[in-house]
Backbone as numpy.savetxt, mean C-alpha at the origin, in Angstrom:
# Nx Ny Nz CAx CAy CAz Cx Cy Cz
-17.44 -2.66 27.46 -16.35 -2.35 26.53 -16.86 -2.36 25.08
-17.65 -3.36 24.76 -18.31 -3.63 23.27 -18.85 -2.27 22.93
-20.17 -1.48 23.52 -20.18 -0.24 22.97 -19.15 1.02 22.78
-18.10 0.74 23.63 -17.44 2.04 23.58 -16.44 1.48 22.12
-16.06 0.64 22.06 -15.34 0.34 20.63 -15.83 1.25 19.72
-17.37 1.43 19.60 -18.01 1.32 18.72 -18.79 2.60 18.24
-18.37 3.74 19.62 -18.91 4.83 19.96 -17.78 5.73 18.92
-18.63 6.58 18.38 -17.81 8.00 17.50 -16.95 8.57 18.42
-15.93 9.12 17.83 -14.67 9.39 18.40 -14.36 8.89 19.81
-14.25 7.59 19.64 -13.79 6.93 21.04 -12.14 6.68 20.67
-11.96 6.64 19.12 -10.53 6.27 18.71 -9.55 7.22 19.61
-8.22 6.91 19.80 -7.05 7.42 20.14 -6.40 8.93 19.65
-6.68 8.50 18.65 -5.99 9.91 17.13 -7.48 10.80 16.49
-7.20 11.68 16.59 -7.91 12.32 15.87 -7.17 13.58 14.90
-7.56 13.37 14.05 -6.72 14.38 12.94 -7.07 15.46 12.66
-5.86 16.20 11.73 -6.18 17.72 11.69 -7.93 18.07 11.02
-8.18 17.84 10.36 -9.51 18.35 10.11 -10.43 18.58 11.27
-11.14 19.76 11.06 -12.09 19.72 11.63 -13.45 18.63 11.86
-13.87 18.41 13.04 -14.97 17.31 12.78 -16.65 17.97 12.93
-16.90 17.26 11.75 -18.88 17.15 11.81 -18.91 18.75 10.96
-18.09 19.22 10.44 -18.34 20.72 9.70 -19.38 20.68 8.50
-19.00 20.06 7.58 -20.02 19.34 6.69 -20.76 18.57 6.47
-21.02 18.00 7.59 -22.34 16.17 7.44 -22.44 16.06 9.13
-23.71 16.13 9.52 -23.59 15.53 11.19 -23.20 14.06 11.41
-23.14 13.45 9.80 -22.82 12.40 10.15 -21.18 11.70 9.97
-20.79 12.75 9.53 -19.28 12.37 9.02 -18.20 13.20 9.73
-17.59 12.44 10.22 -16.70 13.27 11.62 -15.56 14.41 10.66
-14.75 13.69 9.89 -13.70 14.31 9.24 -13.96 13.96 7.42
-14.92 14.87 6.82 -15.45 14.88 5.57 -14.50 14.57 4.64
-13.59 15.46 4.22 -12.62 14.88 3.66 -11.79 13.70 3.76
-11.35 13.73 4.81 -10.59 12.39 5.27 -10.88 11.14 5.04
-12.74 11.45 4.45 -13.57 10.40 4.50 -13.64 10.48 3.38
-13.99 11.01 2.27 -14.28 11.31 0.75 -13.10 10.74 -0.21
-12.18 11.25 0.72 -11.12 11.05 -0.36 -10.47 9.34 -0.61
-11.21 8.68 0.19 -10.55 7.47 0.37 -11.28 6.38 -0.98
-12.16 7.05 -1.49 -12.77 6.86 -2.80 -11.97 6.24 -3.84
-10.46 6.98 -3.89 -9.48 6.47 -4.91 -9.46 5.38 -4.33
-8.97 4.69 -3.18 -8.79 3.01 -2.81 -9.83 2.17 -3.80
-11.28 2.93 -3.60 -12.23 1.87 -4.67 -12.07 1.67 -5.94
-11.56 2.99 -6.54 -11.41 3.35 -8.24 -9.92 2.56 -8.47
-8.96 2.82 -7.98 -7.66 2.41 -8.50 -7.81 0.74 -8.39
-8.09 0.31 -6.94 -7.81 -1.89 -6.80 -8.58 -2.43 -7.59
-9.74 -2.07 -8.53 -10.57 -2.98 -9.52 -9.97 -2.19 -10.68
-9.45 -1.27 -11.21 -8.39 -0.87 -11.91 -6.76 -1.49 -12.45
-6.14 -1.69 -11.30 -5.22 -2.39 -10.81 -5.12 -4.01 -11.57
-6.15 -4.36 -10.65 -6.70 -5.93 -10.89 -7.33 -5.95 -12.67
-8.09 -5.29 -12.95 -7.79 -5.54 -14.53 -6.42 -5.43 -15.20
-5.34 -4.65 -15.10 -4.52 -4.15 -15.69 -3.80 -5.31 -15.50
-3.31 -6.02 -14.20 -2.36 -7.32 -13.97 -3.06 -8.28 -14.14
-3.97 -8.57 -14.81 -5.02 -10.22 -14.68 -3.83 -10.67 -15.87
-3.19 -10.46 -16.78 -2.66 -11.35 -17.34 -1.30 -11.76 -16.60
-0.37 -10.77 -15.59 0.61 -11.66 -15.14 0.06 -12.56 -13.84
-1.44 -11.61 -13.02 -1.60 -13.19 -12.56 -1.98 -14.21 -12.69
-2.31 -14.36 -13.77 -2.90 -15.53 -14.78 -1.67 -16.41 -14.42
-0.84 -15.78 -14.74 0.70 -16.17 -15.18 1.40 -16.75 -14.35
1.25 -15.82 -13.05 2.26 -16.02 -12.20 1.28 -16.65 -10.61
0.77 -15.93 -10.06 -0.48 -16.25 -9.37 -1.58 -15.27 -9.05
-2.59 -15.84 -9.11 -3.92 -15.40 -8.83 -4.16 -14.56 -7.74
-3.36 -14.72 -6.57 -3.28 -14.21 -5.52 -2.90 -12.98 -5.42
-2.45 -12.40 -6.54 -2.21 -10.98 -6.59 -3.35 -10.26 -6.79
-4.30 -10.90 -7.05 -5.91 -9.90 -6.76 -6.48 -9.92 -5.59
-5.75 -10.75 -4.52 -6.09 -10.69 -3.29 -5.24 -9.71 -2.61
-4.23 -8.66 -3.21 -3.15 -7.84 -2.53 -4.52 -6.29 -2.78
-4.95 -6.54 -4.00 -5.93 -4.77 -4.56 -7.30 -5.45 -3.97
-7.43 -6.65 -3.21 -9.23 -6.52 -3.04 -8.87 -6.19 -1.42
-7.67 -6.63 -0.74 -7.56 -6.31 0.51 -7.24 -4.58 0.51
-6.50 -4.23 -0.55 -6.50 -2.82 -0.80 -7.62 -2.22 -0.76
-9.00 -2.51 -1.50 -10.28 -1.88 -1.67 -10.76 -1.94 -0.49
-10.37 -2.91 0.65 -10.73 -3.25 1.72 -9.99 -2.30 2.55
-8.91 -2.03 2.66 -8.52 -0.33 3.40 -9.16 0.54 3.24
-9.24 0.85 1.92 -10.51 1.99 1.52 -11.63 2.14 1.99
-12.29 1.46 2.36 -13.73 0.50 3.40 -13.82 1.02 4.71
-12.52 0.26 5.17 -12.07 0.70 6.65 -12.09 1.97 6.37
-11.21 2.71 6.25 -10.69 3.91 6.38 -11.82 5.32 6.06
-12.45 4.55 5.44 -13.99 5.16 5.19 -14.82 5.24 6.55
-14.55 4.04 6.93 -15.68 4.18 8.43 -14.81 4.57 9.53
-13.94 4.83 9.65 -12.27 5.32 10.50 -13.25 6.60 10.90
-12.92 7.37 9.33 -12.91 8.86 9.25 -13.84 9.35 9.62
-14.99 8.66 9.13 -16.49 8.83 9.59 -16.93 9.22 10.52
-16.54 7.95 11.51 -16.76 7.54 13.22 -16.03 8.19 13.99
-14.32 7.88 13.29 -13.24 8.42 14.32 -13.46 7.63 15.60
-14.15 6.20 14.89 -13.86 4.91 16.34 -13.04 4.44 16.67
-12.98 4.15 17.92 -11.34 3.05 17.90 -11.61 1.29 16.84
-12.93 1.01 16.99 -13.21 -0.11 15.60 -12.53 0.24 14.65
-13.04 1.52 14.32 -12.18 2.21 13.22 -11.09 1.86 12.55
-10.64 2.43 14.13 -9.23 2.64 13.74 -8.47 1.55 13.67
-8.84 0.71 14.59 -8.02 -0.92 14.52 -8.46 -1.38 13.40
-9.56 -0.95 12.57 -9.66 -2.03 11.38 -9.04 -1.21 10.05
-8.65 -0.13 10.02 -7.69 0.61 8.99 -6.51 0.15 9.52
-5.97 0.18 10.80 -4.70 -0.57 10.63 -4.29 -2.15 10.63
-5.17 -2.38 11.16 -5.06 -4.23 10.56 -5.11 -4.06 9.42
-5.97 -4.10 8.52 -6.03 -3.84 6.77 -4.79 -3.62 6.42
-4.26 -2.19 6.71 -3.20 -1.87 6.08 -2.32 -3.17 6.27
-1.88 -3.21 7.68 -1.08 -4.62 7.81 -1.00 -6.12 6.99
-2.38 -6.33 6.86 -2.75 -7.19 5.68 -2.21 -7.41 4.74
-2.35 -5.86 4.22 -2.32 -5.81 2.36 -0.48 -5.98 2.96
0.21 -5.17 3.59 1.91 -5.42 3.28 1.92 -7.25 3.63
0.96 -7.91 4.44 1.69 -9.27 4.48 1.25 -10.00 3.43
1.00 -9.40 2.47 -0.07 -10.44 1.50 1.52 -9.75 0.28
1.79 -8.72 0.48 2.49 -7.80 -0.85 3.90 -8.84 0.00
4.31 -9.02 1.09 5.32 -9.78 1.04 5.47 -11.07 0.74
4.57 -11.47 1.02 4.25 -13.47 0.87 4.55 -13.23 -0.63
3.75 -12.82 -1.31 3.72 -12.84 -3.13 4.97 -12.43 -3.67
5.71 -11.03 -3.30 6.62 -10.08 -4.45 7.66 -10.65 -3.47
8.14 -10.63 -1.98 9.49 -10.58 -2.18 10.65 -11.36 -2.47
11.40 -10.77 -2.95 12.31 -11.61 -3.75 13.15 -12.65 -2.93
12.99 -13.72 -3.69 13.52 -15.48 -3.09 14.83 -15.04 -2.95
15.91 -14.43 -2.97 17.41 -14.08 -2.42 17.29 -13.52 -1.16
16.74 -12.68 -0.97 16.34 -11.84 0.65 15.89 -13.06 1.70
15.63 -14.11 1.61 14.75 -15.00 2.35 16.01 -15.29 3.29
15.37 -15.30 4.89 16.27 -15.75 5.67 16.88 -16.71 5.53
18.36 -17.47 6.18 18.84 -18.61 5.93 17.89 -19.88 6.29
17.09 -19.87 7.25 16.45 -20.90 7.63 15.19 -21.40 6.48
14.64 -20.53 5.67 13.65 -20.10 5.32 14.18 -21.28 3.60
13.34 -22.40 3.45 13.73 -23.13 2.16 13.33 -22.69 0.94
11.89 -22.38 0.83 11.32 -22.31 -0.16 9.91 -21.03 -0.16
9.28 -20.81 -0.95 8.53 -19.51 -0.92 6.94 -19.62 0.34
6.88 -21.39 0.16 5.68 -21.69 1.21 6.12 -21.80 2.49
7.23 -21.62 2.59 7.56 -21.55 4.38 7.54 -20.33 4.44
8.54 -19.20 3.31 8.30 -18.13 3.78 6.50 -17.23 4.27
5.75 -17.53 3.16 4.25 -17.11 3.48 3.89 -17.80 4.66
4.15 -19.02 4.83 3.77 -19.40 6.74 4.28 -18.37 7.44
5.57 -17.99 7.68 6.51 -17.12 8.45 5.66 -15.84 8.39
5.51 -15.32 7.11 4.98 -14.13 7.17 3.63 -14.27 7.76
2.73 -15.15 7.47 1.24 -15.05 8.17 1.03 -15.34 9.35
2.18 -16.06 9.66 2.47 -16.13 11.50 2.92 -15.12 12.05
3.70 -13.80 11.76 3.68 -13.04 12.02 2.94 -11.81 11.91
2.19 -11.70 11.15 1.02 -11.14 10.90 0.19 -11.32 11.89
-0.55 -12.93 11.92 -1.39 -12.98 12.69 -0.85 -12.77 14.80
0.16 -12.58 15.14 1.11 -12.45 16.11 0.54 -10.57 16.24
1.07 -9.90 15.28 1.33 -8.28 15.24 0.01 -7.83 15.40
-1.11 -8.67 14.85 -2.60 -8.69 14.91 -3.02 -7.98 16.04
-2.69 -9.19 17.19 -3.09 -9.52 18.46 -2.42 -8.60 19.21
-1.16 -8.10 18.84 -0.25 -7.27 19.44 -0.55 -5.81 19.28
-1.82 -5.54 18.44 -2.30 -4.17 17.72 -3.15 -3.77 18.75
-3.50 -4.80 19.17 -4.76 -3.92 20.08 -3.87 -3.49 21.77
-2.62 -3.73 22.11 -2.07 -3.47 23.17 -1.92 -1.72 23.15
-1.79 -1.50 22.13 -1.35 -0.07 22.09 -1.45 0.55 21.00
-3.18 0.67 20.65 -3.51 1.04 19.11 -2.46 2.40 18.73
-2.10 3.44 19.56 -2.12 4.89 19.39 -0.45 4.64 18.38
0.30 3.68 18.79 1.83 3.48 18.22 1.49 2.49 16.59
0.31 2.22 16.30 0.41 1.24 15.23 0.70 1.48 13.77
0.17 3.03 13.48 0.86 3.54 12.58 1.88 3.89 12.43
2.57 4.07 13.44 4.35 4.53 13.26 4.95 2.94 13.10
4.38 2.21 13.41 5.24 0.36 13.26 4.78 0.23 12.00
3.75 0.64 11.47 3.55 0.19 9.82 4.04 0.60 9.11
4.41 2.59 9.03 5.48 3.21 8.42 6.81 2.91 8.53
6.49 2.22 9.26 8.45 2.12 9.90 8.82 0.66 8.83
7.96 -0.02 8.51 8.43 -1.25 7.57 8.72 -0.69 6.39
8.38 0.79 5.79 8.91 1.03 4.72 10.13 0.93 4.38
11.14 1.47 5.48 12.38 1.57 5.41 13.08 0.02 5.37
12.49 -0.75 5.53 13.15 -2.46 5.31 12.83 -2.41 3.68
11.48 -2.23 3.33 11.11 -2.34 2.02 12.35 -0.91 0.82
12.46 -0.35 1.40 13.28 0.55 0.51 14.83 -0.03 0.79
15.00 -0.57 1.84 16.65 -1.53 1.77 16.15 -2.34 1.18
15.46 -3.21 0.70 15.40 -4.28 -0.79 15.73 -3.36 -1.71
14.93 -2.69 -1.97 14.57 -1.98 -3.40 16.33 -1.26 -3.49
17.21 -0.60 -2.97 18.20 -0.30 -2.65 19.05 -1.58 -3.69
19.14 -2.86 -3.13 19.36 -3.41 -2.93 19.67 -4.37 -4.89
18.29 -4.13 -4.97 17.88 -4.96 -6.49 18.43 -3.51 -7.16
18.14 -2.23 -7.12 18.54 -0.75 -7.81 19.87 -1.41 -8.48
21.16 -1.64 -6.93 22.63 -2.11 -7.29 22.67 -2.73 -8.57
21.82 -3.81 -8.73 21.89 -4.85 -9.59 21.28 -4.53 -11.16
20.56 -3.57 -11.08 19.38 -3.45 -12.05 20.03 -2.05 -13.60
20.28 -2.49 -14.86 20.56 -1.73 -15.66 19.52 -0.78 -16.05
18.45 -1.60 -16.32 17.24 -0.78 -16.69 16.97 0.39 -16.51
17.15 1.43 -17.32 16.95 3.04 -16.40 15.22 2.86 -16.78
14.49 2.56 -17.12 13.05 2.56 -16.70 12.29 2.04 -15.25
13.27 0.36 -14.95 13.07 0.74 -13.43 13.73 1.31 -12.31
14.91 1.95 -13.06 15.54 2.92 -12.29 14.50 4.24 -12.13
13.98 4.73 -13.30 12.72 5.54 -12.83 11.67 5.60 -11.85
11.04 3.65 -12.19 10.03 3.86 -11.49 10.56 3.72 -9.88
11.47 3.17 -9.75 12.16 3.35 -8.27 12.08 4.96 -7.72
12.81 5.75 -8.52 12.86 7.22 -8.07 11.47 7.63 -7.65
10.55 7.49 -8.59 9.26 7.86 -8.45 8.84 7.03 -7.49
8.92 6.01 -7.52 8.07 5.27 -5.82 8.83 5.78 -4.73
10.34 6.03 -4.30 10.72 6.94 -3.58 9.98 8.43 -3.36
10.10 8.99 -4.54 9.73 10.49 -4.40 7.98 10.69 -3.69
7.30 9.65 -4.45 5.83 9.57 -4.20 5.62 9.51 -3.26
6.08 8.41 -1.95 6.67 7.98 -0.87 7.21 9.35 0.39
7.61 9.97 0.00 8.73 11.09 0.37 7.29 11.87 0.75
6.60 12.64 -0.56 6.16 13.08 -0.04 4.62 12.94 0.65
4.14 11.34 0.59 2.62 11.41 1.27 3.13 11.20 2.64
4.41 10.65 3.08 4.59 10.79 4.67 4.89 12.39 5.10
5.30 13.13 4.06 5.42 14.25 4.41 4.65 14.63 4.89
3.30 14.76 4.29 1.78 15.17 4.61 1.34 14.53 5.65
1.73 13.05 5.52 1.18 12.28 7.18 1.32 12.98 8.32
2.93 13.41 8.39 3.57 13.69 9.69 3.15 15.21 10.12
3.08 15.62 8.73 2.90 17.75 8.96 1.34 17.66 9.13
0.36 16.95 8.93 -1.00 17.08 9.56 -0.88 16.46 11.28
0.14 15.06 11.69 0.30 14.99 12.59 0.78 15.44 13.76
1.70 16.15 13.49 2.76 17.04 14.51 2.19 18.79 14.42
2.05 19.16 13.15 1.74 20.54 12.58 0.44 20.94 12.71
-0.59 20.60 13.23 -1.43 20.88 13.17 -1.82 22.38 13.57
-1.84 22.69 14.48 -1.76 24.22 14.50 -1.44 24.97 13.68
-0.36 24.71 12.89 0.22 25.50 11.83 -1.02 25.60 10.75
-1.39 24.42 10.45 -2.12 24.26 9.21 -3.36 25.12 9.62
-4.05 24.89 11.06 -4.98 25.84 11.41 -5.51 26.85 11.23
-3.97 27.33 11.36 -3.74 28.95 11.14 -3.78 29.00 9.40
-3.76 28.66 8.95 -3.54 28.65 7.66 -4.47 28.38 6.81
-5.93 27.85 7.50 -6.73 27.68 7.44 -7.13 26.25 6.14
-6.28 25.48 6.78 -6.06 24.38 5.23 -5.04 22.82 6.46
-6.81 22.33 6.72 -6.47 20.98 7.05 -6.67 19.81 6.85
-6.31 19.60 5.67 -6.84 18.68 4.32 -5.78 17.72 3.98
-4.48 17.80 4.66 -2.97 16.89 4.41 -3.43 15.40 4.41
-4.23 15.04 5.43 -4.33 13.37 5.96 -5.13 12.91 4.04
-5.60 14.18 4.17 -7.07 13.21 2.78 -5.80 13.97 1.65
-5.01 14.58 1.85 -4.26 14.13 0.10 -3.06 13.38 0.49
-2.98 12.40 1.64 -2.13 11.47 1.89 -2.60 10.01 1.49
-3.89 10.00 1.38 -4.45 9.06 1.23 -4.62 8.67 -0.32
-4.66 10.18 -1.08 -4.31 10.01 -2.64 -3.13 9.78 -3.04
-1.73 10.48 -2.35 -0.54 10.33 -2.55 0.16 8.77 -2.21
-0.43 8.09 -1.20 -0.18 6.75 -0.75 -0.61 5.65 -1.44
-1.60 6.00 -2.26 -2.96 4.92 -3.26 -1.41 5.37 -4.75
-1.09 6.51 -4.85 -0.51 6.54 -6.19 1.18 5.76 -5.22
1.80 5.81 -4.16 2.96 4.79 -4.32 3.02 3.77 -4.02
1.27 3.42 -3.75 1.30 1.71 -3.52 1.22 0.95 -4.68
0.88 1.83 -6.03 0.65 1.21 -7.17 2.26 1.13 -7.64
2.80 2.48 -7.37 4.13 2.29 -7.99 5.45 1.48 -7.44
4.93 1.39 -6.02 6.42 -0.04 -4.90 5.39 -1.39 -5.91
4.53 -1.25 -5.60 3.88 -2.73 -5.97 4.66 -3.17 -7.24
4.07 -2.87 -8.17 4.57 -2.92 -9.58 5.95 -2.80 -9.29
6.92 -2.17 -9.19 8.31 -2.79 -8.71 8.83 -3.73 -8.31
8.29 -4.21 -7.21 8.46 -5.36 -6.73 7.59 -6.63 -7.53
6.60 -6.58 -8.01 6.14 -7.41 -9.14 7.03 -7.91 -10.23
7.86 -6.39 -10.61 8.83 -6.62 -12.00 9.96 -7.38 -10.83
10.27 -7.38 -9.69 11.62 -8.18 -9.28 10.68 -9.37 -9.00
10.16 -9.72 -8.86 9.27 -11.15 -8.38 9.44 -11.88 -9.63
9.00 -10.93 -11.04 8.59 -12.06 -12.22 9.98 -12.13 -12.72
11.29 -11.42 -12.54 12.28 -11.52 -13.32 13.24 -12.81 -12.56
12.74 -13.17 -11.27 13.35 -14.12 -10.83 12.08 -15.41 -10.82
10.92 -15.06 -10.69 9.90 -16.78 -11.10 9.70 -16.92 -12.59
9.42 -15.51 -12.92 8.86 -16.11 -14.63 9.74 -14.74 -15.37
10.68 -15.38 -15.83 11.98 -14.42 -16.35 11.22 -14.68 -17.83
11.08 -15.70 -18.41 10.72 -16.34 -19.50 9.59 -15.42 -20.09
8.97 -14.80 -19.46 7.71 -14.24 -19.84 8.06 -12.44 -20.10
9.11 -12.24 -20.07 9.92 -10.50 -20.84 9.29 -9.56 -19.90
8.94 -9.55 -18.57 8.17 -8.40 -17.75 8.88 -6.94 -18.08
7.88 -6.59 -18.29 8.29 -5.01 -18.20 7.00 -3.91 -17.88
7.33 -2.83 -17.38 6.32 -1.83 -17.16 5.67 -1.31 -18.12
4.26 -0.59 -18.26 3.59 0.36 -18.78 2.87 1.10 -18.02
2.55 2.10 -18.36 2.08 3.22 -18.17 0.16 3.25 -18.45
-0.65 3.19 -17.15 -1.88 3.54 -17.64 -2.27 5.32 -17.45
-2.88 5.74 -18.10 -4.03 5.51 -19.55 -2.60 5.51 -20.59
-1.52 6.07 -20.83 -0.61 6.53 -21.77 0.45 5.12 -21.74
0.68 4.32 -22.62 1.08 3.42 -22.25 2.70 3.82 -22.69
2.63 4.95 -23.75 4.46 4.79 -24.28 4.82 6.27 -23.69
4.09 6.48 -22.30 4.93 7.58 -22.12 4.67 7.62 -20.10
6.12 7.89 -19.30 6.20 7.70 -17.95 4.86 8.41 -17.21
3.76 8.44 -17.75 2.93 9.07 -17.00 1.32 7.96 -16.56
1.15 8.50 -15.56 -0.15 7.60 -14.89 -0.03 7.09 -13.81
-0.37 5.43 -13.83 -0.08 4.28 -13.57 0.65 3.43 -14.01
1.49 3.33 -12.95 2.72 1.87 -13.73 2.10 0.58 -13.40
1.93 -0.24 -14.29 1.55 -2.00 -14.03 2.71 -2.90 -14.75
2.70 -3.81 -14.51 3.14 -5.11 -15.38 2.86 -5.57 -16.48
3.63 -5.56 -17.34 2.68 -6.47 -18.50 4.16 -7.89 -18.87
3.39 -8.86 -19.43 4.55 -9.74 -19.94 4.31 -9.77 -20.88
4.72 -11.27 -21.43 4.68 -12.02 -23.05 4.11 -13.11 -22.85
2.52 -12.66 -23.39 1.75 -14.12 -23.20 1.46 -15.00 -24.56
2.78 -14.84 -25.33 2.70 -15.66 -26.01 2.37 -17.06 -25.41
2.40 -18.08 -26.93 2.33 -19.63 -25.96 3.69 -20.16 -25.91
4.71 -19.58 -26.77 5.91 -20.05 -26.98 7.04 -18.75 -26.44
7.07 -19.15 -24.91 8.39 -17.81 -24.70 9.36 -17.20 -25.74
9.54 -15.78 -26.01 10.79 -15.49 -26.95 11.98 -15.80 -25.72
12.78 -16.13 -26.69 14.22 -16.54 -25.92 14.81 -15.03 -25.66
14.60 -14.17 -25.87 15.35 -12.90 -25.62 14.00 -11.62 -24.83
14.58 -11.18 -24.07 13.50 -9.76 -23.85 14.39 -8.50 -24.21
């Protein structure tokens, strides 16, 4: 069993691209190339928030190094098109959402049983490590159970929207929706459509899903960051900016606070 894990296209899925066209050594070239942004954006990322996790916790550079760590995987996924592969792009992915829930989600959502934020991260890493073990029963369904948690994550976000005046994170909501909208678009129409795209001679969807998904993980993240710090560290004025353009809705959205030493009483 150990070699066949380990053998090129032994994985389950294989995607629309053609394989081995450009490199004898790279099964799906693009698919593989493009996963580059994962490296450029999480040490990006992680500079841009080092002051709210200074602030708030440190552990939020463990959400973009497990991120750089998809990028990794998903690099040797595309490559191989192993089932190693593939179980280690979807564990990863799994990761980074149980690491993005332990940290951002908001202390009102917490089940009734659930006291305080360190039971909830037990809960969550016990289930994690549970879904782990449960990944390898039936690798071929694991991406549709990982997509499928979006829709819990967009009933929060729903949820805080109700509550929220701000039309700036009323923006960045739309835009993490819209961003959202369309890299599953591309997921599903390279998955189901493939023929179509064939014919069309353009099977490149999976590798600009992988750019479209890197730009709404920055933008749910940072959302849920701004609802995390407005209920732990309200005191500290969180609000969004914009990288490279900081006074205008374009780029990257991050966090920034008020690191003064003396909180302003007003944001």
């Amino acid at each position: 069993m150990a070699p066949i894990i380990f053998a090129r296209q032994s994985s389950e899925i294989d995607w629309c691209e053609e394989n081995y066209v450009y490199s004898e050594y790279i099964a799906e070239y693009y698919n593989t190339v493009s996963n580059v942004v994962f490296l450029l954006v999480g040490p990006l990322m992680m500079y841009l928030l080092h002051p709210y996790a200074r602030r708030r916790t440190l552990a939020v550079h463990l959400v973009w190094l497990m991120f750089m760590l998809v990028g990794l995987f998903s690099t040797y996924y595309h490559m191989t098109l192993s089932y190693l592969g593939q179980l280690l792009d979807e564990i990863s992915i799994l990761w980074v959402i149980a690491l993005g829930y332990s940290i951002w989600f908001p202390r009102p959502y917490f089940p009734g049983f659930i006291k305080d934020r360190s039971q909830w991260v037990a809960a969550i890493y016990i289930t994690a490590t549970v879904t782990t073990v449960m990944s390898f029963v039936k690798p071929a369904v694991n991406a549709y159970v990982l997509n499928c948690i979006t829709f819990h994550i967009l009933h929060i976000v729903v949820k805080e929207m109700r509550k929220c005046v701000d039309q700036n994170m009323r923006h960045l909501a739309l835009m993490s929706f819209f961003w959202w909208l369309v890299a599953i678009s591309c997921w599903l129409s390279d998955r189901f459509f493939c023929d179509f795209w064939r014919r069309m001679n353009f099977c490149y969807l999976h590798s600009i899903w992988h750019i479209l998904i890197c730009v709404t993980v920055v933008h749910s993240n940072t959302l849920f960051a701004y609802f995390d710090a407005q209920y732990e560290i309200p005191q500290c004025c969180p609000r969004v900016q914009y990288w490279p353009l900081k006074s205008f809705r374009i780029g990257l959205p991050y966090l920034v606070i008020n690191t003064d030493s003396v909180p302003k009483k007003r944001c």
